[in-house]
Structure formats: structure tokens, C-alpha cells
N, C-alpha and C positions, 0 to 999 in steps of 0.2 A: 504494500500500500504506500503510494508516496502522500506526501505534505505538499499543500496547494498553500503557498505565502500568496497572504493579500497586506497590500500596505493600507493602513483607514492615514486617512489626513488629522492630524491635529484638529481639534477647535480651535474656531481664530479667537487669539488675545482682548480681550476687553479692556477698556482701560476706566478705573473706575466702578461707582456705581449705578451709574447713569443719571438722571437726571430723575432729583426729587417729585415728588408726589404732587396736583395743587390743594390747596388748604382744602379746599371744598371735599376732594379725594381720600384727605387722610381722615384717619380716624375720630373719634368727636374728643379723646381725651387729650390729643397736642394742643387744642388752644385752650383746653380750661384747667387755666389757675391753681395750684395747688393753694389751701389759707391756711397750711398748717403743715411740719414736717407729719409725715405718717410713720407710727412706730409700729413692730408688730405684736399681736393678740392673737396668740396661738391655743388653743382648745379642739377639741374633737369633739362630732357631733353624729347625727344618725345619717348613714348615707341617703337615706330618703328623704330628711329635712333638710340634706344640702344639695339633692335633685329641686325640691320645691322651693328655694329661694335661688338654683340657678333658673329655674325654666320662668320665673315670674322676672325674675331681672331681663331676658331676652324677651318675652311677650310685651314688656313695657319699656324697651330701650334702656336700660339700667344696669348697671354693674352692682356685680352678687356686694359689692362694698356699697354701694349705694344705698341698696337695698334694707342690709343688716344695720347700718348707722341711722338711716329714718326711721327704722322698726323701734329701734332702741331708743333713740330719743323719745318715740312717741309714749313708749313703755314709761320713759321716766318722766316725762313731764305729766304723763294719767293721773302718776303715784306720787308728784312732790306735791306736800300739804302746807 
């Protein structure tokens, strides 16, 4: 049995990484503001109670942080007397 050499060509070189996104294009959290550095809160929860606060953060355009920090606020401010 002989060996059939095939030469493949290189990919041609890029240079860079091409030309950024427009604003309208990228995602919604490059233009909003951070008001505070973010530390992490690390806990563990029920996989199915962190299926149902991701699938409600995408039904409503929200991030699962968004999401959990309104909850909680709204939790505490019920309860301050």
C-alpha cells in the first residue's frame, strides 16, 4: 500500500482582532455602570431554585444577579420595621 502526500495550505495570518463590535451590537452590560465594586457571596443552593431564577432572569432580560439582588432587597425592605 503506498502513502498519497497531500500538502493543505496554511491559514492565512490575521492580524489582530479585527474590528470591535458597535455599541448597539454588544452586549447590554458594557455600557452600564458599575455603582459599586462587587464582592463575592458564595453559598449553595437547590439546582432547581437556580434553574428558576436563571430561566426568569432570561424571560425578563435580566441577569441571575439582577435578579437575586431585587428579590432581596424587596425581602428586606417587607421586613424593616
Amino acid at each position: 500500500m503506498t502513502k498519497i502526500k497531500t500538502k493543505i495550505p496554511l491559514p492565512k495570518k490575521t492580524h489582530g482582532k479585527g474590528i470591535p463590535p458597535k455599541t448597539e451590537d454588544a452586549s447590554k452590560n458594557l455600557s452600564k455602570p458599575l455603582e459599586e465594586e462587587l464582592v463575592a457571596l458564595n453559598f449553595r443552593v437547590p439546582a432547581e431554585f437556580r434553574r428558576r431564577i436563571k430561566q426568569y432572569a432570561l424571560d425578563h432580560n435580566l441577569t441571575s444577579l439582577e435578579v437575586m439582588m431585587s428579590s432581596v432587597e424587596k425581602y428586606i425592605n417587607a421586613n424593616v420595621k
